[in-house]
Backbone as a chain_set.jsonl record, in Angstrom:
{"seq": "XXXXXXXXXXXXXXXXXXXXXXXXXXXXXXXXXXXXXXXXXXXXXXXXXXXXXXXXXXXXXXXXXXXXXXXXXXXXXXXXXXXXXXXXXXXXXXXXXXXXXXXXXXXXXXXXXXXXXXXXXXXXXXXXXXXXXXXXXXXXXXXXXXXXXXXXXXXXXXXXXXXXXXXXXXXXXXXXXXXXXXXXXX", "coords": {"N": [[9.221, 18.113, -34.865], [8.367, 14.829, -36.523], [5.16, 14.201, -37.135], [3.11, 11.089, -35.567], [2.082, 9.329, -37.875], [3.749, 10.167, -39.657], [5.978, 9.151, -39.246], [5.314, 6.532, -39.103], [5.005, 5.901, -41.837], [7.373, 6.532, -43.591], [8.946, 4.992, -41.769], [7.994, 2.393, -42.893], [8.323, 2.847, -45.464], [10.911, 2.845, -45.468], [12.276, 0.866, -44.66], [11.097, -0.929, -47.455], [8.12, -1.642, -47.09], [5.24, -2.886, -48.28], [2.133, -1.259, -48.344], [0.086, -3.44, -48.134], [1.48, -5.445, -47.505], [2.27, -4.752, -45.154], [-0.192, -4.805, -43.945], [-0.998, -7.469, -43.99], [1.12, -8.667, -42.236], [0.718, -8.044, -39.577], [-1.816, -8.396, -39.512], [-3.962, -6.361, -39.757], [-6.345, -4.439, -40.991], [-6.412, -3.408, -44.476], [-7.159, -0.193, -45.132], [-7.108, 0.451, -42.595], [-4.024, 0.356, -42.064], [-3.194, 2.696, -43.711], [-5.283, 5.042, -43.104], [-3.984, 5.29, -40.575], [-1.239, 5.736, -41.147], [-1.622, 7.871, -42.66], [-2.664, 10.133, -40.36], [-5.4, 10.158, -40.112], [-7.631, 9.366, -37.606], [-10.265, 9.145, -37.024], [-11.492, 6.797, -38.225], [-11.369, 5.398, -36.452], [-13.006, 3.681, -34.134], [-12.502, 3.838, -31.538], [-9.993, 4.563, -28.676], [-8.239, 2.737, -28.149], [-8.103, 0.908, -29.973], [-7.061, 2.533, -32.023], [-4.396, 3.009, -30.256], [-3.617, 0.131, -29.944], [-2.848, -0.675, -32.775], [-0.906, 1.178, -33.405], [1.196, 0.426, -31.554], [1.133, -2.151, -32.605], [2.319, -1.515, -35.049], [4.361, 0.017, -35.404], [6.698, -1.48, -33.614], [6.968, -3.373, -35.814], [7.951, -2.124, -37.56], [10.046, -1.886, -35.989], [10.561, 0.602, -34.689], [10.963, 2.977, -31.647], [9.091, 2.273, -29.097], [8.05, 3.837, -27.534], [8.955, 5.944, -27.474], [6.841, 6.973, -29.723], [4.561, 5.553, -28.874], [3.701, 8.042, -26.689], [4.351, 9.998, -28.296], [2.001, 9.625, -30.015], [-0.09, 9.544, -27.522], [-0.235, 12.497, -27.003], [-1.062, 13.651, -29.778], [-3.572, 12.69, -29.782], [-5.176, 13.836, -27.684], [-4.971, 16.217, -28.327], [-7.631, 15.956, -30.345], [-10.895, 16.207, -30.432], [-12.916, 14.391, -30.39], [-11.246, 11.888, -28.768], [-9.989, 12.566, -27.049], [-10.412, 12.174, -24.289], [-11.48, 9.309, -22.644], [-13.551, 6.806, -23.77], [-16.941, 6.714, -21.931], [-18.036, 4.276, -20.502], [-20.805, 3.853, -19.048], [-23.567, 6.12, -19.582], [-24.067, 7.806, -17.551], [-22.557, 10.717, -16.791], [-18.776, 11.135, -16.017], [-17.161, 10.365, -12.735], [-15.719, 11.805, -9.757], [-14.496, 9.381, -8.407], [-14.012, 7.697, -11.049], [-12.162, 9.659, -12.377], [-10.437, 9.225, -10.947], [-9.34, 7.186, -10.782], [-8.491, 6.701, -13.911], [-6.047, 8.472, -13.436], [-4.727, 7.348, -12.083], [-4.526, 5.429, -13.54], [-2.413, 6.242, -15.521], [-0.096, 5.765, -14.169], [3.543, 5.479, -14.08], [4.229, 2.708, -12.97], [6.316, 0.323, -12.657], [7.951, 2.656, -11.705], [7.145, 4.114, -9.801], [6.629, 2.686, -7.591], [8.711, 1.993, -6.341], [10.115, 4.164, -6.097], [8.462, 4.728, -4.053], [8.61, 2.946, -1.892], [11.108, 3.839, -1.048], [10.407, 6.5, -0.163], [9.096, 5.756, 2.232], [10.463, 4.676, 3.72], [12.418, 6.13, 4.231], [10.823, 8.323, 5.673], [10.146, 6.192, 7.922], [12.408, 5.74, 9.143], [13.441, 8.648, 9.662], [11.201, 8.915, 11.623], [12.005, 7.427, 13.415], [13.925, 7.885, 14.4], [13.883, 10.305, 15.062], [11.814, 9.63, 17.621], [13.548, 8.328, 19.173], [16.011, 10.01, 19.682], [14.48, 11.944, 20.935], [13.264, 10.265, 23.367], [15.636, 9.473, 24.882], [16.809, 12.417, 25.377], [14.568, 12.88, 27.32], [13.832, 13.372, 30.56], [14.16, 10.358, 33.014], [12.693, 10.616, 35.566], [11.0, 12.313, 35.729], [8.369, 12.542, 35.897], [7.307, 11.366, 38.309], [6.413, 11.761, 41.477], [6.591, 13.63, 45.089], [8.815, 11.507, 47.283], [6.891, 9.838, 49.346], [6.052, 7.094, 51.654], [3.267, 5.215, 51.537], [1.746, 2.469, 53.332], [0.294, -0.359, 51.46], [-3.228, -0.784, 51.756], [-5.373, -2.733, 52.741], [-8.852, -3.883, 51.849], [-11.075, -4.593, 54.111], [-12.29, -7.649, 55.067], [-11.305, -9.05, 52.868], [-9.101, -11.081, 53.41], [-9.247, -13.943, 55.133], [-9.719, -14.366, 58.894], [-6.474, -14.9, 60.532], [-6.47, -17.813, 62.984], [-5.455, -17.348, 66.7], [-2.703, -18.645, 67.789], [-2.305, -21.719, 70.445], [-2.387, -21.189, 73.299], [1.166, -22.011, 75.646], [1.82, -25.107, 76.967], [2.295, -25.557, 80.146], [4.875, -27.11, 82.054], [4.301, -30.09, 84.124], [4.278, -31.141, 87.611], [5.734, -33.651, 88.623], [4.759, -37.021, 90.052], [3.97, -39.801, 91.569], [1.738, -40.901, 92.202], [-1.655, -41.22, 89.742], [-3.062, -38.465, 88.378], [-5.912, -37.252, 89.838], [-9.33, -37.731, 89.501], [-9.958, -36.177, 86.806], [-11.185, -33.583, 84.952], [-12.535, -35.253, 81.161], [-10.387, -33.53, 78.673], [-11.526, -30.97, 76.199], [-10.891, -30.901, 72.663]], "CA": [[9.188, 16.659, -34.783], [7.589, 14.119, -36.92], [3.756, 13.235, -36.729], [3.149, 9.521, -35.406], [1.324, 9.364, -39.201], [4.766, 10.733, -40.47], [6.853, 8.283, -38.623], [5.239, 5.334, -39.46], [5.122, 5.86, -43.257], [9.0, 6.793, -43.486], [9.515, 3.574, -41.333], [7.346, 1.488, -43.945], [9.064, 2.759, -46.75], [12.829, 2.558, -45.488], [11.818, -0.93, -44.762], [10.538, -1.239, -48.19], [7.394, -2.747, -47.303], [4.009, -2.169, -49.113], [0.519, -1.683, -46.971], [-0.795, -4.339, -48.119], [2.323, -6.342, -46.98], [2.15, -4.973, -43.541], [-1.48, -5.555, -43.37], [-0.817, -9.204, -43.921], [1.878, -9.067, -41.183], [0.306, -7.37, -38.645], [-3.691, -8.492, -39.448], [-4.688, -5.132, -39.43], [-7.096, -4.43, -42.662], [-5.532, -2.299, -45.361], [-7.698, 0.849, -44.744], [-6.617, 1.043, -41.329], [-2.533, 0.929, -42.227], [-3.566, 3.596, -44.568], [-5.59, 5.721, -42.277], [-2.308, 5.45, -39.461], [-0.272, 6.344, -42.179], [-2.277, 9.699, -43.308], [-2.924, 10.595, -39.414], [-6.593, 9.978, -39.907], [-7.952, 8.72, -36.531], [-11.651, 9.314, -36.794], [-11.881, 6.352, -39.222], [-11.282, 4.034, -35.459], [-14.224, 4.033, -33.002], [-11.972, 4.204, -29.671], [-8.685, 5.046, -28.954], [-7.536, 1.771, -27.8], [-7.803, 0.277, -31.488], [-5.519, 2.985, -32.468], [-2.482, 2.534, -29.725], [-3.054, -1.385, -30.343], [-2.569, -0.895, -34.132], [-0.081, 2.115, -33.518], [2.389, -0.164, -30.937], [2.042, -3.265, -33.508], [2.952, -1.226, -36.327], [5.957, 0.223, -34.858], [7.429, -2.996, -33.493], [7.13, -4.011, -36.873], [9.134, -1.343, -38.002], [11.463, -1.56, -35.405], [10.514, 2.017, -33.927], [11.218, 3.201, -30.34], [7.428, 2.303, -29.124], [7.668, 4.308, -25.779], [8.458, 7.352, -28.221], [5.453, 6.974, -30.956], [3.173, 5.753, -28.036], [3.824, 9.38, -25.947], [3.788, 11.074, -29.338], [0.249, 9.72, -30.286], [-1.375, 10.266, -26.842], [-0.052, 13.763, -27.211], [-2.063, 13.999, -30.923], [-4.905, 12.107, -29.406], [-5.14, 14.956, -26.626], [-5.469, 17.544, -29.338], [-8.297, 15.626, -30.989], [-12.428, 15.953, -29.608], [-13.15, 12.552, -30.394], [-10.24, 10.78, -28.538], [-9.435, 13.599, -26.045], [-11.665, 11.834, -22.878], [-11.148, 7.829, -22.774], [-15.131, 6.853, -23.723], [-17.532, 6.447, -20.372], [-19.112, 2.765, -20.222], [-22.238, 4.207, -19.261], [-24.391, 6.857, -20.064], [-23.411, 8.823, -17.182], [-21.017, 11.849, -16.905], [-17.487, 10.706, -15.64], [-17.177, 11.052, -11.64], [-14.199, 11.724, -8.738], [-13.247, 7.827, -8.886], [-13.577, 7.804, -12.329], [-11.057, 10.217, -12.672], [-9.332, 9.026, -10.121], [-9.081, 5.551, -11.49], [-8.086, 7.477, -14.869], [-5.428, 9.065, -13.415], [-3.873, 5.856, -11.374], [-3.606, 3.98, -14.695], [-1.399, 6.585, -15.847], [0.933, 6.109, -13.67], [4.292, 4.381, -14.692], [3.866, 1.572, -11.458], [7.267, 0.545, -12.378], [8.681, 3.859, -11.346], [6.303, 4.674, -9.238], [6.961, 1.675, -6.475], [10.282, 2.294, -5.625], [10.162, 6.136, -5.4], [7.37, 5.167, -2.858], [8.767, 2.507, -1.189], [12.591, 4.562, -0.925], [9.847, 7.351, 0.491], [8.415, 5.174, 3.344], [11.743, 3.912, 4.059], [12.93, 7.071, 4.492], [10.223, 8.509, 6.712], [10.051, 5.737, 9.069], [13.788, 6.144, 9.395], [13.195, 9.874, 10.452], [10.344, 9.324, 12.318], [12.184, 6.531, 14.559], [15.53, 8.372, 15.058], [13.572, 11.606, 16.459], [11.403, 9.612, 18.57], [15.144, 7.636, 20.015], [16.57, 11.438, 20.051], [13.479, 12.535, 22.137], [13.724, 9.72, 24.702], [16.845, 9.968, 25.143], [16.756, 13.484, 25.919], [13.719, 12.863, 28.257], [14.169, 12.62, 32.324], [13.108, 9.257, 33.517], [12.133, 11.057, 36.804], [10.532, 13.999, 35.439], [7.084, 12.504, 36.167], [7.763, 10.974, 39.433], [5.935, 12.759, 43.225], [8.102, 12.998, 46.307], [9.227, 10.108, 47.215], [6.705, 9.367, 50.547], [5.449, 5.701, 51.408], [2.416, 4.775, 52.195], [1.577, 0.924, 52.879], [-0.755, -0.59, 50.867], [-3.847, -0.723, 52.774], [-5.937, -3.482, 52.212], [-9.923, -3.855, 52.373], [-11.654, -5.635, 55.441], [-13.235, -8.871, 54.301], [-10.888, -10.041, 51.218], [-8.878, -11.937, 53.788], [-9.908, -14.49, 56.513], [-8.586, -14.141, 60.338], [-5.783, -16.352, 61.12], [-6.489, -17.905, 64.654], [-4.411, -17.187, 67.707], [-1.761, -20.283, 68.622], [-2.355, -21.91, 71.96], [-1.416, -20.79, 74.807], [1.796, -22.786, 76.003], [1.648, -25.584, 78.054], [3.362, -25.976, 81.827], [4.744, -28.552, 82.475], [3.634, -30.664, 85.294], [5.288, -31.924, 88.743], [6.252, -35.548, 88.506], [4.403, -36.947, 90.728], [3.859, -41.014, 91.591], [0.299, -40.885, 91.511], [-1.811, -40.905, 89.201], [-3.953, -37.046, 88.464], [-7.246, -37.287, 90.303], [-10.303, -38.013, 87.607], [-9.701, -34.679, 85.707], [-12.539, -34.001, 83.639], [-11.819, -34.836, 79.733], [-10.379, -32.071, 77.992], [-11.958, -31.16, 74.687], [-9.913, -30.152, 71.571]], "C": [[8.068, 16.143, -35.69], [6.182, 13.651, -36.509], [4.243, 11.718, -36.494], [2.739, 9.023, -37.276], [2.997, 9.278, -40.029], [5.631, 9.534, -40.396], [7.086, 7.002, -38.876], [5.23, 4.899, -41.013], [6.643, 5.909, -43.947], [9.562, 5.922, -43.075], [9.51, 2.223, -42.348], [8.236, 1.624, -45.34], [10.616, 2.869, -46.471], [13.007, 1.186, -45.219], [11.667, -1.404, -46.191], [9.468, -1.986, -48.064], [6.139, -1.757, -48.146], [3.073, -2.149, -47.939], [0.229, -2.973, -47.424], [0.476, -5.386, -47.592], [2.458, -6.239, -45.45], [0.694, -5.042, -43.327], [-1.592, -7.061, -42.863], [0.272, -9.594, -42.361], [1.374, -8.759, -39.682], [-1.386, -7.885, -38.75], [-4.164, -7.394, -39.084], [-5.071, -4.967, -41.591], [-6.139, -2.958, -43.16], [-5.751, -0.974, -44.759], [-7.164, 1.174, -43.637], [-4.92, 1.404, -41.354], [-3.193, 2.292, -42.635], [-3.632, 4.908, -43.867], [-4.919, 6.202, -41.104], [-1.881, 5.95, -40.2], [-0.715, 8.127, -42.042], [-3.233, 10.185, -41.685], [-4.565, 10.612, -38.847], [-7.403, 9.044, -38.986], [-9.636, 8.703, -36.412], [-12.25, 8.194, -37.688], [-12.278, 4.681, -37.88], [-12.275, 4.604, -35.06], [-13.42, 3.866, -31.783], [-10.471, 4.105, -29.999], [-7.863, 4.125, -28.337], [-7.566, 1.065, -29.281], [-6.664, 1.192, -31.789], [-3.999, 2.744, -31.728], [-1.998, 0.805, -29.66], [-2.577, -1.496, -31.479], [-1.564, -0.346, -34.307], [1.455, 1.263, -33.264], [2.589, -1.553, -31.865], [2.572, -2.904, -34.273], [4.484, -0.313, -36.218], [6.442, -0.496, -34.122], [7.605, -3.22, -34.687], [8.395, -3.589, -37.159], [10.573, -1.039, -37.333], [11.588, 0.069, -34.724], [10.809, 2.002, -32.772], [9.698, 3.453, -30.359], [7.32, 3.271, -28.004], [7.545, 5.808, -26.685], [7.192, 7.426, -29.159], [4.222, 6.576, -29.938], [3.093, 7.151, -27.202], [3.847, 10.372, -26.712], [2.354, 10.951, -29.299], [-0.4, 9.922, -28.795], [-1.172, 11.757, -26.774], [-0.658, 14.17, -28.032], [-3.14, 13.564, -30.622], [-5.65, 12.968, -28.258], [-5.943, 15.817, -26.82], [-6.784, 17.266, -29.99], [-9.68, 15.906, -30.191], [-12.759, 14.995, -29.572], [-12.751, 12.148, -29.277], [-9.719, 11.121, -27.1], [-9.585, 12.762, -24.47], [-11.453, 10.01, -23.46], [-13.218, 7.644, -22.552], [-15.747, 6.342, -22.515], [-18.009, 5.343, -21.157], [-20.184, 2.986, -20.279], [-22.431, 5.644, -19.38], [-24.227, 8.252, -18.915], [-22.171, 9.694, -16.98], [-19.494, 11.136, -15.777], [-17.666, 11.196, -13.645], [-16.093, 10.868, -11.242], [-13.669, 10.292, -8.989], [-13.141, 7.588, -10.176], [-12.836, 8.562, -12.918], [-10.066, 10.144, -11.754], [-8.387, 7.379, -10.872], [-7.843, 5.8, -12.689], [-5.874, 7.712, -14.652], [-4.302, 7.757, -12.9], [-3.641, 4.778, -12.509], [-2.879, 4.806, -15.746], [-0.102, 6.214, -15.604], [1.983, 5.168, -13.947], [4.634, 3.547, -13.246], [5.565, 1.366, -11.316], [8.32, 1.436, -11.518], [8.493, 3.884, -10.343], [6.588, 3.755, -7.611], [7.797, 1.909, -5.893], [10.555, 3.275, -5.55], [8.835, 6.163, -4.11], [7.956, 4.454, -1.691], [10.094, 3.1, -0.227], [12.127, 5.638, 0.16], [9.617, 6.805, 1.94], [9.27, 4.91, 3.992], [12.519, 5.517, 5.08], [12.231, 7.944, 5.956], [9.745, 7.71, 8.071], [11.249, 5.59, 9.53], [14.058, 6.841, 10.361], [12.522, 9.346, 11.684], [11.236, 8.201, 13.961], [13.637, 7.128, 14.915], [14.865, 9.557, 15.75], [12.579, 11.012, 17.599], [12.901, 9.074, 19.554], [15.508, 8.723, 20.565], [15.631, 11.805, 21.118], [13.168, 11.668, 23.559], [14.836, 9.617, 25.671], [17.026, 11.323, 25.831], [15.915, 13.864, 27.039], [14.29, 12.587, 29.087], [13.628, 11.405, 32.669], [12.692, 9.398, 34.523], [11.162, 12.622, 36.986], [8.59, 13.918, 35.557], [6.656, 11.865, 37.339], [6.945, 12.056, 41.057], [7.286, 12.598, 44.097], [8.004, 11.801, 46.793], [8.16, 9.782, 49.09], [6.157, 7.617, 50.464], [4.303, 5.436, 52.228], [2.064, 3.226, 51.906], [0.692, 0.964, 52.339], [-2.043, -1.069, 51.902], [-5.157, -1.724, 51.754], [-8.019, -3.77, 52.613], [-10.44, -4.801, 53.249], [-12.461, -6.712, 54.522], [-12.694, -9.409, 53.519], [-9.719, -11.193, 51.938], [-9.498, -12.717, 55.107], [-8.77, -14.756, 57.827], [-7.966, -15.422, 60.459], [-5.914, -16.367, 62.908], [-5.232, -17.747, 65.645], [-3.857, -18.578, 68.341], [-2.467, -20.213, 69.774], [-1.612, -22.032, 72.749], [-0.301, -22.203, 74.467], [1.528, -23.749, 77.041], [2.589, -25.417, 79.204], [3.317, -27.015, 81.93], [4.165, -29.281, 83.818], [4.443, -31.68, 86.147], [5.231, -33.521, 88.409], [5.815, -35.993, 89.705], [3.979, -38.817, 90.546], [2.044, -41.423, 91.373], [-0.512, -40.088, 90.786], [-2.772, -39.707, 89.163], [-5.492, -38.05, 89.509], [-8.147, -37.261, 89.029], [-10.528, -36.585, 87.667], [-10.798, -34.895, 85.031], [-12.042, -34.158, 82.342], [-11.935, -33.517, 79.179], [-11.331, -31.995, 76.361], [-10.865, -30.911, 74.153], [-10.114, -29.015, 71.112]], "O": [[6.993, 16.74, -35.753], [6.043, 12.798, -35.631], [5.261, 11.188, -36.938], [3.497, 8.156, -37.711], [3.286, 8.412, -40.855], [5.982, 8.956, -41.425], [8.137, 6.363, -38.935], [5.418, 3.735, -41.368], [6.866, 5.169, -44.906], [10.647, 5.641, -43.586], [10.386, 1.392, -42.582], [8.683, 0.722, -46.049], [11.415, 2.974, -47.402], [13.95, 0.515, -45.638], [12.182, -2.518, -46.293], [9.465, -3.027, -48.721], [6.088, -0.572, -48.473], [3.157, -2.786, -46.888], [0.155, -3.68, -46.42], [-0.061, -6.416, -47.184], [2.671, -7.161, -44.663], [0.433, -5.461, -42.2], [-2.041, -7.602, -41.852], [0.141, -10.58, -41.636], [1.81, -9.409, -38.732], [-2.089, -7.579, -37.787], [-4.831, -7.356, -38.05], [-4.531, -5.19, -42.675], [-5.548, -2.031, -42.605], [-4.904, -0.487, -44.011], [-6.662, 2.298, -43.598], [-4.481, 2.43, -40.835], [-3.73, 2.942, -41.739], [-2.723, 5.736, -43.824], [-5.154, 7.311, -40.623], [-2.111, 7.15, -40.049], [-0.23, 9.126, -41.511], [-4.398, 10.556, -41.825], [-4.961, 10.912, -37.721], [-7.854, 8.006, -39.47], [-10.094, 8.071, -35.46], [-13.419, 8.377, -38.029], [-12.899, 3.63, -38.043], [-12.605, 5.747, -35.377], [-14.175, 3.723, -30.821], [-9.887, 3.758, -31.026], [-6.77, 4.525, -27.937], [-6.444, 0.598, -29.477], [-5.499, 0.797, -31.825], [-2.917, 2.447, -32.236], [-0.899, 0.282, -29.477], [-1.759, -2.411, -31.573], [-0.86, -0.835, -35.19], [2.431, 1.23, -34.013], [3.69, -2.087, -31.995], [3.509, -3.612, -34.642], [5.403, -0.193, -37.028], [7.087, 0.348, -33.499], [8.82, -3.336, -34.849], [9.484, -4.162, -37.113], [11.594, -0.444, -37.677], [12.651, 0.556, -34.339], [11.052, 0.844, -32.435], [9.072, 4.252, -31.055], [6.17, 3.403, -27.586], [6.583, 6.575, -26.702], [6.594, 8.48, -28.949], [3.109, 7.089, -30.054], [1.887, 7.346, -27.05], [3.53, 11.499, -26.332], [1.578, 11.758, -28.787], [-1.43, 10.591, -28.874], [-2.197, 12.328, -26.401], [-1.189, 15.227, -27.69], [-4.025, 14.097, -31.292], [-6.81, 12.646, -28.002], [-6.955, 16.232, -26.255], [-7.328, 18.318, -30.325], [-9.46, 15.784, -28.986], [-12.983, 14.543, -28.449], [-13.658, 11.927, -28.474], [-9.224, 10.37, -26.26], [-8.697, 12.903, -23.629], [-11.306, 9.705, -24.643], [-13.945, 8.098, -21.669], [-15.097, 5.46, -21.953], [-18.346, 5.457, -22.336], [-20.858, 2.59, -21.229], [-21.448, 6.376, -19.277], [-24.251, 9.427, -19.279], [-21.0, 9.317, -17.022], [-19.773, 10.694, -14.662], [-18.232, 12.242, -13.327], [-15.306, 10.104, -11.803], [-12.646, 10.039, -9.626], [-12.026, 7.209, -10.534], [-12.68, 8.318, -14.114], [-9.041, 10.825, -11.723], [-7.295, 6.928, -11.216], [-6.692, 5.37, -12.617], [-4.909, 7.334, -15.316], [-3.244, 7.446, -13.447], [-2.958, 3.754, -12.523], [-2.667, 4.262, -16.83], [0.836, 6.249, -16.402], [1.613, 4.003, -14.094], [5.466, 4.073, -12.507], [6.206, 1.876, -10.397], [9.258, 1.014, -10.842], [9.445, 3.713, -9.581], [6.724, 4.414, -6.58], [7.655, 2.078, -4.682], [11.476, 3.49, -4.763], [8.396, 7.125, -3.48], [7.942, 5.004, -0.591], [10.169, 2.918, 0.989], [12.833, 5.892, 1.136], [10.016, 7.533, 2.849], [8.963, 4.84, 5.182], [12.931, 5.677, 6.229], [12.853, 8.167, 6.994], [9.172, 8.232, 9.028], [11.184, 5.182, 10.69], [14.56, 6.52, 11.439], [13.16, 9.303, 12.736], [11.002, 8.336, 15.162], [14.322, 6.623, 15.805], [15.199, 9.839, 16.901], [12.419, 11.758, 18.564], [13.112, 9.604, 20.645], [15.474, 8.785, 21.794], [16.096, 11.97, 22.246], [12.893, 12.215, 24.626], [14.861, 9.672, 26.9], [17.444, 11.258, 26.987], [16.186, 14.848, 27.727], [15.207, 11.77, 28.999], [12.398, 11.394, 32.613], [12.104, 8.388, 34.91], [10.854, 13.466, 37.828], [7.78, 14.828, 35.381], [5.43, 11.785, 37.416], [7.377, 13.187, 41.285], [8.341, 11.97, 44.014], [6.993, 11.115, 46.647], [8.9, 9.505, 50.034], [5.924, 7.033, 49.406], [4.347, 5.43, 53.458], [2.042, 2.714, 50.787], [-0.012, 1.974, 52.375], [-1.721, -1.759, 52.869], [-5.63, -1.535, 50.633], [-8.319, -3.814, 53.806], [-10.141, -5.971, 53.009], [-13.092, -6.505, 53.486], [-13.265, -10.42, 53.111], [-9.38, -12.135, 51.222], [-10.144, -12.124, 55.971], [-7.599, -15.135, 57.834], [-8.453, -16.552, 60.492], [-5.649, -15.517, 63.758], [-4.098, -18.044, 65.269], [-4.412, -19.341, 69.132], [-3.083, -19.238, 70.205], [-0.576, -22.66, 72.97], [-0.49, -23.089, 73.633], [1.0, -23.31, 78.063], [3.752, -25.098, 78.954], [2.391, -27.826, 81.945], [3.425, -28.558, 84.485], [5.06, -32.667, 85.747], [4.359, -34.198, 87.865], [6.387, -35.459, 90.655], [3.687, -39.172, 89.405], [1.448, -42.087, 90.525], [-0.502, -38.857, 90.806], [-3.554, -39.837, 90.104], [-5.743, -39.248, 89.638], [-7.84, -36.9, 87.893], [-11.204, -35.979, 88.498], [-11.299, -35.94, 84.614], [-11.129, -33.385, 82.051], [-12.859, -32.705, 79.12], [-11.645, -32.952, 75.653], [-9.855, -30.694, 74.822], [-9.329, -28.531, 70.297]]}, "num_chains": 1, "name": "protein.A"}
């Protein structure tokens, strides 16, 4: 297979254009077509100038960009320079920084819907074997023998209801009136 270098020079000239005509179209300085052209990457200082200059200059040409961008990080791999995406600061790369790294690989597109299809799937499972496993459970399988004891309640949380009064008797019918009875109370 063709270098990205190869690819884009073969594109340029079946196009008929000149560098200096796709410089002008693209605003990328001569030297740099040039340097794309003849595979020479050490002429950029980071390796995001090259796949910005790489993906305008194949659009131009009408290339398949998904192929010439997955070629060049494949030659950019091979390179010491370009190999390692440059640290910000001064210290050595750590776990989230290669974690980070690794998560903006990932094609998200893709990546969503093979996760969400996943989740879908396992809460699927997970809710048909718990259904299957209730189902199959006794609803008396945790149950004592069946005795009854009343509920027995503590002294003091209610107050005594008083005892009715007695009934009265009635009283003979009688023309005169009682003798002075003492008043009753209530």
């Amino acid at each position: 297979m063709a270098t990205v270098a190869e690819q884009l020079q073969r594109g340029r000239e079946a196009r008929g254009l000149s560098v200096n005509q796709v410089a002008d179209i693209t605003k990328m300085r001569t030297d740099h077509v040039r340097a794309l052209e003849s595979g020479n990457f050490d002429s950029f200082t980071a390796p995001v100038y090259i796949r910005g200059f790489v993906r305008t200059y194949a659009a131009l040409l009408r290339l398949d960009v998904a192929e010439i961008m997955t070629a060049l990080d494949a030659e950019l791999a091979q390179t010491t320079k370009f190999r390692d995406p440059p640290s910000l600061t001064r210290e050595p790369p750590g776990t989230l920084d290669r974690l980070a790294l690794l998560l903006s690989r990932i094609n998200w597109r893709i990546a969503l819907p093979i996760a969400g299809i996943l989740v879908t799937a396992l809460v699927t499972y997970l809710g048909i074997h718990a259904w299957q496993d209730q189902r199959a459970r006794d609803p008396l399988a945790g149950i004592g023998p069946g005795l009854y004891k009343p509920a027995q309640r503590p002294a003091g949380e209610t107050l005594p209801v008083p005892a009715p009064p007695p009934p009265r008797r009635p009283q003979a019918e009688s023309s005169r009136p009682p003798a002075s009875a003492p008043p009753r109370k209530p």
